[in-house]
PDB file of N, CA, C and O in Angstrom, chain B, residues numbered from 101:
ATOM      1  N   UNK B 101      11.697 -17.528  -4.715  1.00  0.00           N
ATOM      2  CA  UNK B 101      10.678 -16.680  -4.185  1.00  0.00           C
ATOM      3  C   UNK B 101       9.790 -16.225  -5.336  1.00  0.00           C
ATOM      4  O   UNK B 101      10.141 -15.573  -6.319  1.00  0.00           O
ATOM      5  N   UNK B 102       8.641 -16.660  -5.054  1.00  0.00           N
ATOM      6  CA  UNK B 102       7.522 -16.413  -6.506  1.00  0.00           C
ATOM      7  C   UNK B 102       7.093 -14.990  -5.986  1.00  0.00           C
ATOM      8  O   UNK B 102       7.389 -14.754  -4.815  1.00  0.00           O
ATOM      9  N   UNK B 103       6.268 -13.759  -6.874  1.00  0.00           N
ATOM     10  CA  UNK B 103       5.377 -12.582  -6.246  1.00  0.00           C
ATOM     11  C   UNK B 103       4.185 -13.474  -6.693  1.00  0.00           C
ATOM     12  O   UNK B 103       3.918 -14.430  -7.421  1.00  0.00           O
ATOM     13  N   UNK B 104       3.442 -12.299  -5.540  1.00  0.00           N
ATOM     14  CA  UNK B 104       1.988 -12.878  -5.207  1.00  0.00           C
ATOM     15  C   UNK B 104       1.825 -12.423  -7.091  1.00  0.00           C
ATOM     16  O   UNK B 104       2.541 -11.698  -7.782  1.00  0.00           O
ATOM     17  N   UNK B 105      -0.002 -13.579  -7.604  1.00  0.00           N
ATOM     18  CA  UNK B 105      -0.363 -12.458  -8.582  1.00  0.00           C
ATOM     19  C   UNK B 105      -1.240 -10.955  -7.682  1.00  0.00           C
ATOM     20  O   UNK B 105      -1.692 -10.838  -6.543  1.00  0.00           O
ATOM     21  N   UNK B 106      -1.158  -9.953  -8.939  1.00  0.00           N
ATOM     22  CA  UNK B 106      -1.641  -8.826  -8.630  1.00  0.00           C
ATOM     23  C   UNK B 106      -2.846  -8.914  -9.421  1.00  0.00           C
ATOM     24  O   UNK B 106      -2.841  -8.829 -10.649  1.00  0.00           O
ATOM     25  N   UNK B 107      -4.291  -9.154  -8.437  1.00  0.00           N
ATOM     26  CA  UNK B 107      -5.604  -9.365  -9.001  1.00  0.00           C
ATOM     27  C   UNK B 107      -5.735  -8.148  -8.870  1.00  0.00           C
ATOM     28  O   UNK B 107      -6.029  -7.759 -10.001  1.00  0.00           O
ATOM     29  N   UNK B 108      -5.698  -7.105  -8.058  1.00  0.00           N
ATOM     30  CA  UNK B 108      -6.547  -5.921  -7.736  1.00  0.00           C
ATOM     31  C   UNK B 108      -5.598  -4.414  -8.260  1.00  0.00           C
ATOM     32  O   UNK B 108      -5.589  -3.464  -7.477  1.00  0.00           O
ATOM     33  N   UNK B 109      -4.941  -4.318  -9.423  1.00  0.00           N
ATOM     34  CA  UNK B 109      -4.606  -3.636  -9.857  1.00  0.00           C
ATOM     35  C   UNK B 109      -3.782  -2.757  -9.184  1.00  0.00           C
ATOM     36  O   UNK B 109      -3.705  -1.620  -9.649  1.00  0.00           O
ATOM     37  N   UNK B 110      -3.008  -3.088  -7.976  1.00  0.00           N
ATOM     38  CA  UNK B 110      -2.480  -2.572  -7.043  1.00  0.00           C
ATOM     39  C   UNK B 110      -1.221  -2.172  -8.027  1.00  0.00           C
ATOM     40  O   UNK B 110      -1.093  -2.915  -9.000  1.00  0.00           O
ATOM     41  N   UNK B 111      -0.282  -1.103  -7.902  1.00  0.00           N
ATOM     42  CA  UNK B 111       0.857  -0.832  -8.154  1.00  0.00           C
ATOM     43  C   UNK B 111       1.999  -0.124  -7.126  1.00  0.00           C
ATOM     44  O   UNK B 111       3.227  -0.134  -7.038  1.00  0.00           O
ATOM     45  N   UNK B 112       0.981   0.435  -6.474  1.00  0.00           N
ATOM     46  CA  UNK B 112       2.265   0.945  -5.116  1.00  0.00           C
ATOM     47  C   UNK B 112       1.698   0.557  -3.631  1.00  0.00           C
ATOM     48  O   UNK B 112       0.657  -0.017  -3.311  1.00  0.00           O
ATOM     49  N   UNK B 113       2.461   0.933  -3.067  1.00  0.00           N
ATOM     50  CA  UNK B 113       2.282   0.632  -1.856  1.00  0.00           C
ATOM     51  C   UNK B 113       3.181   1.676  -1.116  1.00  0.00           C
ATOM     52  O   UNK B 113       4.340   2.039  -1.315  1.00  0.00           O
ATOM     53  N   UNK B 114       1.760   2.211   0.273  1.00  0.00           N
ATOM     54  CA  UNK B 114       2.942   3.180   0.973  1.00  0.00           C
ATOM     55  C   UNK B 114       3.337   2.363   2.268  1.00  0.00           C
ATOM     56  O   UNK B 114       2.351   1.717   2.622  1.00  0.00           O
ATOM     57  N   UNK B 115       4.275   2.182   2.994  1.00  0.00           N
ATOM     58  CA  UNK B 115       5.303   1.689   4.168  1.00  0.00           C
ATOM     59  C   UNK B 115       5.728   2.462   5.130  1.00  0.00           C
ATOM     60  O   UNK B 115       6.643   3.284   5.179  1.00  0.00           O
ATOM     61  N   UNK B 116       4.661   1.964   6.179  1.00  0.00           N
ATOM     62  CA  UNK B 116       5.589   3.189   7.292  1.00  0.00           C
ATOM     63  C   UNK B 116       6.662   1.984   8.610  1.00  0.00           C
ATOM     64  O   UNK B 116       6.043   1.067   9.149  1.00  0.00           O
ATOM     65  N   UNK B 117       7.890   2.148   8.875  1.00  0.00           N
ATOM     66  CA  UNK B 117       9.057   1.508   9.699  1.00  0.00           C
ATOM     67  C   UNK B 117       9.052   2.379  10.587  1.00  0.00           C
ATOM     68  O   UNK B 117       8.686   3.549  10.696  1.00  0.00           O
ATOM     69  N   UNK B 118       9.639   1.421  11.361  1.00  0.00           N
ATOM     70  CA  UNK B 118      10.270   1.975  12.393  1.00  0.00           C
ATOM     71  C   UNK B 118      11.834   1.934  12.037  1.00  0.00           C
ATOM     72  O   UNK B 118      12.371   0.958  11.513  1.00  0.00           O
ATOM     73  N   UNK B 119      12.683   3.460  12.489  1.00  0.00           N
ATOM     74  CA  UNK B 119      14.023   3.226  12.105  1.00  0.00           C
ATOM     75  C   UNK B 119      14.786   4.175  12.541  1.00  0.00           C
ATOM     76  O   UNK B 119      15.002   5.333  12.184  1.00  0.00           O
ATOM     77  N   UNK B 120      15.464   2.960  14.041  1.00  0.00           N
ATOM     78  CA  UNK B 120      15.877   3.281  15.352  1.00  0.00           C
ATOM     79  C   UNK B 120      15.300   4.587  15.810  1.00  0.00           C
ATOM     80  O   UNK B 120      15.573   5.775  15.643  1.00  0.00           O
ATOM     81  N   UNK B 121      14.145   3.700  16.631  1.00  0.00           N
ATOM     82  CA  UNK B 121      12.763   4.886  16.978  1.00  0.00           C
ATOM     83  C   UNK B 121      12.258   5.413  16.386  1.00  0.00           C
ATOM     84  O   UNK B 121      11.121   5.596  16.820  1.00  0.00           O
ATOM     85  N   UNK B 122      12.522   6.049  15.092  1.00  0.00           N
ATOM     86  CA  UNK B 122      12.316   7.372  14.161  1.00  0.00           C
ATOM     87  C   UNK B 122      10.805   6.701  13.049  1.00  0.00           C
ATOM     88  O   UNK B 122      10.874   5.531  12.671  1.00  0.00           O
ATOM     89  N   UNK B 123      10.063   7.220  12.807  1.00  0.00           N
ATOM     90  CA  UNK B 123       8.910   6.517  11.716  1.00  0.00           C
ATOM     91  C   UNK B 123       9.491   6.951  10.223  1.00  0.00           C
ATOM     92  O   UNK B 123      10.012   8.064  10.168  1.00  0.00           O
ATOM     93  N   UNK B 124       9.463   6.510   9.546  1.00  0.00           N
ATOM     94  CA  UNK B 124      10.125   6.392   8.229  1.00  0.00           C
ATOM     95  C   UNK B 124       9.042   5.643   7.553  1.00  0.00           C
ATOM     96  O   UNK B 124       8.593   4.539   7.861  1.00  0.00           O
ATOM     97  N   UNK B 125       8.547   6.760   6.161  1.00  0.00           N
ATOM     98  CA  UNK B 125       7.265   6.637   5.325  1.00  0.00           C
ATOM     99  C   UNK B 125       8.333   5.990   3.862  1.00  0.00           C
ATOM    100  O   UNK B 125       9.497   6.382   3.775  1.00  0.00           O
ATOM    101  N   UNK B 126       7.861   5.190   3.016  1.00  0.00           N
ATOM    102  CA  UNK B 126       7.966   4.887   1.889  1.00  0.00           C
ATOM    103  C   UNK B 126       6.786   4.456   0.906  1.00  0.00           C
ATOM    104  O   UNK B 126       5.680   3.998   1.193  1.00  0.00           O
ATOM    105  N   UNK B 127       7.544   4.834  -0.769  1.00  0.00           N
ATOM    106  CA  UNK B 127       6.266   4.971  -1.525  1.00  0.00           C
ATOM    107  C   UNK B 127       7.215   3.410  -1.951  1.00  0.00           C
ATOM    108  O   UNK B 127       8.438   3.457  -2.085  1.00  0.00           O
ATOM    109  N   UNK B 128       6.310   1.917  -2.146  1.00  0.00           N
ATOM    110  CA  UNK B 128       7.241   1.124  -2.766  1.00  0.00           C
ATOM    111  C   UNK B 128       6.960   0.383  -4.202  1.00  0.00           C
ATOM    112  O   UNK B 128       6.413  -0.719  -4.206  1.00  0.00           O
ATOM    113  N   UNK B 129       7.205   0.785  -4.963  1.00  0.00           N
ATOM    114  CA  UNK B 129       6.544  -0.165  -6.414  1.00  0.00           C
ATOM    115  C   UNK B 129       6.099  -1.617  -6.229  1.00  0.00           C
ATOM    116  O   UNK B 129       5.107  -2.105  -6.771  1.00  0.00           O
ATOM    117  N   UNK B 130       6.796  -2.148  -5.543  1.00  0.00           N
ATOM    118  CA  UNK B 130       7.055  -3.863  -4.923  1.00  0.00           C
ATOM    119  C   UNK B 130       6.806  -4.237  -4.122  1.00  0.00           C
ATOM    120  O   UNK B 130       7.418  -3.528  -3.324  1.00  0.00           O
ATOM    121  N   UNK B 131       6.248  -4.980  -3.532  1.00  0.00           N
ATOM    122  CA  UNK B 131       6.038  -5.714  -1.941  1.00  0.00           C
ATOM    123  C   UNK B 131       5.469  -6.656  -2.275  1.00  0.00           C
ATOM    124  O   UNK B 131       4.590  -6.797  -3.125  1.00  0.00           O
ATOM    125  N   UNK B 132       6.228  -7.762  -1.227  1.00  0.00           N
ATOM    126  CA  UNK B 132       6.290  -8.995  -0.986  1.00  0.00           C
ATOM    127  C   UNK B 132       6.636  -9.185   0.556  1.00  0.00           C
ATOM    128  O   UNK B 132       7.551  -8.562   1.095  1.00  0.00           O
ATOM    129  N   UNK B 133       5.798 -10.133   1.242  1.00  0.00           N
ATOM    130  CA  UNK B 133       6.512 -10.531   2.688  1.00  0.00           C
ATOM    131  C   UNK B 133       6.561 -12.065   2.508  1.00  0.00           C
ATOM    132  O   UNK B 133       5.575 -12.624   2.029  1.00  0.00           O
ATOM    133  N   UNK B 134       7.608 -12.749   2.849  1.00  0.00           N
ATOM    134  CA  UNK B 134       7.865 -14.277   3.033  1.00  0.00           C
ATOM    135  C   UNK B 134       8.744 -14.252   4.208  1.00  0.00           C
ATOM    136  O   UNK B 134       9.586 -13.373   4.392  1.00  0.00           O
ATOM    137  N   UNK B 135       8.538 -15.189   4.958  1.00  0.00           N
ATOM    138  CA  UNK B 135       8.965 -15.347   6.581  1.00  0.00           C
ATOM    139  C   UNK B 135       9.297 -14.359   7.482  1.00  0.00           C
ATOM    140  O   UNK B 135      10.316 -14.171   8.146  1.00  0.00           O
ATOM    141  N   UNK B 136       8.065 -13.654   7.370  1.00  0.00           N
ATOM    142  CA  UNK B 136       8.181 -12.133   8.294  1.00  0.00           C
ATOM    143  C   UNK B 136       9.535 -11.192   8.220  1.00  0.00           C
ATOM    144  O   UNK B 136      10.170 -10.393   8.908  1.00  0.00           O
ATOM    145  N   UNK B 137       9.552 -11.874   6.815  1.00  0.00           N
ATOM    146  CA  UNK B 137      10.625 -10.241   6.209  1.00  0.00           C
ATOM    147  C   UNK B 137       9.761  -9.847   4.822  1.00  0.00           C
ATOM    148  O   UNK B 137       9.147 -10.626   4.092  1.00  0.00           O
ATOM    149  N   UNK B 138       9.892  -8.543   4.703  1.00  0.00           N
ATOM    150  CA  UNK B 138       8.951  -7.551   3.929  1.00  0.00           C
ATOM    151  C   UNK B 138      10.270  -7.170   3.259  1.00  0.00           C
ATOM    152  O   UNK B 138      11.249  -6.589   3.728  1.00  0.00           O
ATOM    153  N   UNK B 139      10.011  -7.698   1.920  1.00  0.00           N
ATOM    154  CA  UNK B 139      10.691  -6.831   0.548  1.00  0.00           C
ATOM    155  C   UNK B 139      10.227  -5.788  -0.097  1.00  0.00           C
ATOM    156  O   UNK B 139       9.231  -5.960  -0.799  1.00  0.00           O
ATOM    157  N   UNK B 140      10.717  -4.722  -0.029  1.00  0.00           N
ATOM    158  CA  UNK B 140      10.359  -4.054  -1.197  1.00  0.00           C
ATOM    159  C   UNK B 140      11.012  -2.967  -1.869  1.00  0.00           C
ATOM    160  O   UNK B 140      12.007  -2.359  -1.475  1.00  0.00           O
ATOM    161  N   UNK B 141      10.190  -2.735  -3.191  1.00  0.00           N
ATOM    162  CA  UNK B 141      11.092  -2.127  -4.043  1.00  0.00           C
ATOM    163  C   UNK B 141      10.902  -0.714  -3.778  1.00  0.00           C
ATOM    164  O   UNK B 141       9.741  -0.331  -3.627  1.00  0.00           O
ATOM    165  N   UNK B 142      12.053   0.303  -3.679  1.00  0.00           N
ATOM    166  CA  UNK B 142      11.828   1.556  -3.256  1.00  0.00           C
ATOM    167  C   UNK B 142      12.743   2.052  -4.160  1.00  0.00           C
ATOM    168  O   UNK B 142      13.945   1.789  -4.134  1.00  0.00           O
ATOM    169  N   UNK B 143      12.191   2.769  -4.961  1.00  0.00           N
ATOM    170  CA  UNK B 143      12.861   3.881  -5.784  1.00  0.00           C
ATOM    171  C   UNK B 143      14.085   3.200  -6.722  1.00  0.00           C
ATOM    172  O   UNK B 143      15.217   3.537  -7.068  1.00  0.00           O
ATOM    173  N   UNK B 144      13.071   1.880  -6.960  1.00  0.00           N
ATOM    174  CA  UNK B 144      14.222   0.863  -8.070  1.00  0.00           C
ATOM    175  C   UNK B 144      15.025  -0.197  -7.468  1.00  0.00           C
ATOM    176  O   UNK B 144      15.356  -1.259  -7.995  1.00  0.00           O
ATOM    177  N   UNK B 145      15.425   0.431  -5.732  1.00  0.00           N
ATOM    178  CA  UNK B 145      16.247  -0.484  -5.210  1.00  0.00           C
ATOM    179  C   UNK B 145      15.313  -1.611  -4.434  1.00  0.00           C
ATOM    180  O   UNK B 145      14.083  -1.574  -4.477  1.00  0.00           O
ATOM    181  N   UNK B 146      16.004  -2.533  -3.780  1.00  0.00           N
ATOM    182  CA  UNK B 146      15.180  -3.640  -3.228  1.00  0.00           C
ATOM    183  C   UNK B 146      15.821  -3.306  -1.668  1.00  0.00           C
ATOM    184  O   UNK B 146      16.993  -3.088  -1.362  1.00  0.00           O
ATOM    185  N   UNK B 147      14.612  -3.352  -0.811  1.00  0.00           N
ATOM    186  CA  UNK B 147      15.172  -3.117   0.906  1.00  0.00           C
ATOM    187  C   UNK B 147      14.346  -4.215   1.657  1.00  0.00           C
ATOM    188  O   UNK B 147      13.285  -4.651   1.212  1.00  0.00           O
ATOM    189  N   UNK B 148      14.944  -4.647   2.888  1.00  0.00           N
ATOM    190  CA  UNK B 148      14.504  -5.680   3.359  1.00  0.00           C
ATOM    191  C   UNK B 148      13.948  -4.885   5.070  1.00  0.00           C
ATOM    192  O   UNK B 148      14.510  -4.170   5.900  1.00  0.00           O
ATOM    193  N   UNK B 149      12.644  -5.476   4.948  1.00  0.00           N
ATOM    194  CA  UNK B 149      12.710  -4.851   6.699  1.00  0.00           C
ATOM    195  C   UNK B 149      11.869  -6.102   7.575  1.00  0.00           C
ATOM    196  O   UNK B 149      10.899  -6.661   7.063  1.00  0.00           O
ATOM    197  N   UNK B 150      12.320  -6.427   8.823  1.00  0.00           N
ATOM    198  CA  UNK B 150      11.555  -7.758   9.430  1.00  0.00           C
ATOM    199  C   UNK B 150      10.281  -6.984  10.103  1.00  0.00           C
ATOM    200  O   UNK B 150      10.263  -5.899  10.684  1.00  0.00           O
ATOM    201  N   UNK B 151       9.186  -7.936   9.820  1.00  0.00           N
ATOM    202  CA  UNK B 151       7.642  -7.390   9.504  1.00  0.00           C
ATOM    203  C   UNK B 151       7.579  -7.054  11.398  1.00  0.00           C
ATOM    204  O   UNK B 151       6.487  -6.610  11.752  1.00  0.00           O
ATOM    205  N   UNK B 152       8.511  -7.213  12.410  1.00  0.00           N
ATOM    206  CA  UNK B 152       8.231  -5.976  13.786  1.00  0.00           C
ATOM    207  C   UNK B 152       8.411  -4.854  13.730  1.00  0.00           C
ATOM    208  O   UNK B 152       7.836  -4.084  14.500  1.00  0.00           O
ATOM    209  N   UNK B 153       9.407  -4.377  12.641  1.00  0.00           N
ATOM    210  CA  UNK B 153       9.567  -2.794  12.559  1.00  0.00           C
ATOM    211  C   UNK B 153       8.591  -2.016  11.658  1.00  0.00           C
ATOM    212  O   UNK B 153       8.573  -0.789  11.745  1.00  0.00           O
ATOM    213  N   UNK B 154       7.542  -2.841  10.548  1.00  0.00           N
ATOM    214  CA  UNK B 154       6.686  -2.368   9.944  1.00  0.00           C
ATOM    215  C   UNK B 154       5.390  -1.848  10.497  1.00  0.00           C
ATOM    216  O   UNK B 154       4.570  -2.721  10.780  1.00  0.00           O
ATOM    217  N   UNK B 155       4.942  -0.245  10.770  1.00  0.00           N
ATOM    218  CA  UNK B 155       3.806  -0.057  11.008  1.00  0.00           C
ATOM    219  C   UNK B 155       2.576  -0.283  10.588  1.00  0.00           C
ATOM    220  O   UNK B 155       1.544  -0.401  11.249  1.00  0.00           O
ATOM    221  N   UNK B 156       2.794  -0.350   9.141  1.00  0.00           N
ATOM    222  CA  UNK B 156       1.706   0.144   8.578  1.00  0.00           C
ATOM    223  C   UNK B 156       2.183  -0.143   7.314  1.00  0.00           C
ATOM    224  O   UNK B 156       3.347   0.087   6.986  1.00  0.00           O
ATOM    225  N   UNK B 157       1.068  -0.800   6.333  1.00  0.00           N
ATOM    226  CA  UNK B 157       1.103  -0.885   4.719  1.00  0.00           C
ATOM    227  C   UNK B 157      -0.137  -0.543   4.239  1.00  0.00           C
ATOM    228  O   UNK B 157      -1.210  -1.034   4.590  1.00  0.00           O
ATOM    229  N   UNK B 158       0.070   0.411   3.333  1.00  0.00           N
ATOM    230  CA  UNK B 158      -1.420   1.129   2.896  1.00  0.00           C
ATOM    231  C   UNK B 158      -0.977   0.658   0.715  1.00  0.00           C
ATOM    232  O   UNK B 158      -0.196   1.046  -0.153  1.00  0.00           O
ATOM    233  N   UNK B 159      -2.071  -0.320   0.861  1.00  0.00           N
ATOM    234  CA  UNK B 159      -1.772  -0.200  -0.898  1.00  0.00           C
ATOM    235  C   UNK B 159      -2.434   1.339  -1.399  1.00  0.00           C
ATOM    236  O   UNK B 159      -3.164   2.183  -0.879  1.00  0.00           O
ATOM    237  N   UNK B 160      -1.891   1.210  -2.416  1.00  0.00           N
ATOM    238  CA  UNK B 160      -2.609   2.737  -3.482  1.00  0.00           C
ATOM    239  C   UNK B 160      -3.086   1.961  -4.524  1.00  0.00           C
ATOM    240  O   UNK B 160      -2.399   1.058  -5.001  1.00  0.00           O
ATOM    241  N   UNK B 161      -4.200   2.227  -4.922  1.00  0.00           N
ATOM    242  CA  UNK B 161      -5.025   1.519  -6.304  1.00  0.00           C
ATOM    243  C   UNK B 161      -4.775   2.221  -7.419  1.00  0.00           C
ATOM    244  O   UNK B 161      -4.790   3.450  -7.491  1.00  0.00           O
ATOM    245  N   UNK B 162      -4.447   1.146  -8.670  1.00  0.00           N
ATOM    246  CA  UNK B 162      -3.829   1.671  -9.618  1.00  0.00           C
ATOM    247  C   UNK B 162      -4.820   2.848 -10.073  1.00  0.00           C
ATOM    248  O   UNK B 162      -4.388   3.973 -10.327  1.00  0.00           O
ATOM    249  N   UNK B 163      -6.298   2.482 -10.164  1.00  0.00           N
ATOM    250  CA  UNK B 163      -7.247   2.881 -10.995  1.00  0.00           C
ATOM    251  C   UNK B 163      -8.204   2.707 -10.237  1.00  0.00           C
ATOM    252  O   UNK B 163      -8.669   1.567 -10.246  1.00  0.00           O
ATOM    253  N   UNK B 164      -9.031   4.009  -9.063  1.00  0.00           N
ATOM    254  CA  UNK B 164     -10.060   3.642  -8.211  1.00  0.00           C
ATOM    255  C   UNK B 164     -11.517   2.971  -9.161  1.00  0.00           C
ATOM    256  O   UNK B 164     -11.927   3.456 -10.215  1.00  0.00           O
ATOM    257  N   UNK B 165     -12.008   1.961  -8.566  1.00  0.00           N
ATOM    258  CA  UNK B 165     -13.416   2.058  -9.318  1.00  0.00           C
ATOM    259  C   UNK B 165     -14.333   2.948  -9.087  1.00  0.00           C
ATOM    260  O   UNK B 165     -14.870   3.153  -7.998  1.00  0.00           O
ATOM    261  N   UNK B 166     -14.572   3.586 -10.253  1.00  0.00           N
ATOM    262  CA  UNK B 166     -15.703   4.762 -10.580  1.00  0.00           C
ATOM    263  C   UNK B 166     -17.451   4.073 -10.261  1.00  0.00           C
ATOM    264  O   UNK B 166     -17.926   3.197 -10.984  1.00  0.00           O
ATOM    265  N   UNK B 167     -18.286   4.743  -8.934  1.00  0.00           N
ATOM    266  CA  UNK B 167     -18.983   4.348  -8.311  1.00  0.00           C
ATOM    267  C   UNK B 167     -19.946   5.740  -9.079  1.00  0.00           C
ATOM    268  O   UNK B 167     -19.465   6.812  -9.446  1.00  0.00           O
ATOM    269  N   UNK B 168     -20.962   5.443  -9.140  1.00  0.00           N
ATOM    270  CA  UNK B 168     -22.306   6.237  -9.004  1.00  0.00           C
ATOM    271  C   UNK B 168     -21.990   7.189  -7.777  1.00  0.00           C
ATOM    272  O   UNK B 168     -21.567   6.912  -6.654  1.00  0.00           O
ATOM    273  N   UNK B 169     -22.375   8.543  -8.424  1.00  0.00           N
ATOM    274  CA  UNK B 169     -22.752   9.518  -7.177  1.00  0.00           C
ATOM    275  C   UNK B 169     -23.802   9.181  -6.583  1.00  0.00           C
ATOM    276  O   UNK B 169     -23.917   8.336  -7.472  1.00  0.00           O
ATOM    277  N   UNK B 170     -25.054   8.940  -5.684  1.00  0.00           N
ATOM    278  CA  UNK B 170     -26.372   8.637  -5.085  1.00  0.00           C
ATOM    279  C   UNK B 170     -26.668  10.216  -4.296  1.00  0.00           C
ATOM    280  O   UNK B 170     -25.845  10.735  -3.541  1.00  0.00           O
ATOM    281  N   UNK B 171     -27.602  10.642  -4.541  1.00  0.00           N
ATOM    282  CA  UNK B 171     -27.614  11.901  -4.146  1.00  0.00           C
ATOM    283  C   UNK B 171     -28.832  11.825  -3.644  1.00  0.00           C
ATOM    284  O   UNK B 171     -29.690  11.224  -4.290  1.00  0.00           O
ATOM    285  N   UNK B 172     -29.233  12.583  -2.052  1.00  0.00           N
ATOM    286  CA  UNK B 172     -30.767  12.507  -1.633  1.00  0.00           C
ATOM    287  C   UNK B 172     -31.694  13.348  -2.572  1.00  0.00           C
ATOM    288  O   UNK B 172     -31.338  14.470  -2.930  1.00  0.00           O
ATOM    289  N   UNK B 173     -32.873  12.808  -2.966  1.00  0.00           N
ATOM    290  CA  UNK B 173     -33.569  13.180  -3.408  1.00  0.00           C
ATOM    291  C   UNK B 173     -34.274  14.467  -2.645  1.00  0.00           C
ATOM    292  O   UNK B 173     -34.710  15.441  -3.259  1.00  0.00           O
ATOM    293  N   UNK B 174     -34.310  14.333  -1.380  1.00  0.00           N
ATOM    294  CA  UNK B 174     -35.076  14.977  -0.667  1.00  0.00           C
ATOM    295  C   UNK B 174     -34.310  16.163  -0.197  1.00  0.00           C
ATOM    296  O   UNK B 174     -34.818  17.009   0.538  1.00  0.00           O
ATOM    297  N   UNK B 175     -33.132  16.216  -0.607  1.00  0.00           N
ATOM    298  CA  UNK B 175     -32.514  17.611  -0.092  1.00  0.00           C
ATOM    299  C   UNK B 175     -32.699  18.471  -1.755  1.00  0.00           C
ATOM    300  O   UNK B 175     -32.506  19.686  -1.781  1.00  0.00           O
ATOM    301  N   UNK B 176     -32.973  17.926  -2.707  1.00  0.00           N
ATOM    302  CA  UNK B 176     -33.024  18.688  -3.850  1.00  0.00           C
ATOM    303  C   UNK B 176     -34.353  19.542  -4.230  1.00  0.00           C
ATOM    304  O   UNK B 176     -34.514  20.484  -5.005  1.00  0.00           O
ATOM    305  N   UNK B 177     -35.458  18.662  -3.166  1.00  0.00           N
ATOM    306  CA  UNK B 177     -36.705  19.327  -2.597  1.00  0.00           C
ATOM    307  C   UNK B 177     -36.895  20.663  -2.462  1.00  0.00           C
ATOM    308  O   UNK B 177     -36.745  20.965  -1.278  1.00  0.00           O
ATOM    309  N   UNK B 178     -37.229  21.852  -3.322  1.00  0.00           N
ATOM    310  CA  UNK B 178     -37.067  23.006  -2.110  1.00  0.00           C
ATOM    311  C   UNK B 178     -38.512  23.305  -1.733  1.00  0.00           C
ATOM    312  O   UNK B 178     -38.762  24.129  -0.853  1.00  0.00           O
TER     313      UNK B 178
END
């Protein structure tokens, strides 16, 4: 099992399961999915969950890119 490369500076990832009914949030250093099972690393350990019980994967960016403020000109008008 190879990991993807990491082009986009991603380092965590948050995980929300299902687990037996209950929603269950995780912060995971790791993620990987290969044959609709989702690995990942949580708090050092490695957990496996099959990608029907996964709600939701939200990456977190290591380092947001810093954008220009753009500010209306016309509200600075008085």
């Amino acid at each position: 099992m190879n990991d993807a490369l990491n082009l986009y500076g991603i380092n965590m990832y948050v995980v929300s399961v299902l687990d037996n009914g209950d929603q269950r949030t995780f912060v995971s250093e790791k993620l990987k999915i290969l044959d609709r099972i989702v690995y990942a690393t949580i708090c050092g350990t490695s957990k496996q969950f099959s990608l029907s019980e996964v709600l939701d994967i939200v990456p977190v960016d290591a380092a947001p890119p810093r954008t220009p403020v753009i500010r209306n000109i016309t509200s600075q008008v008085q």
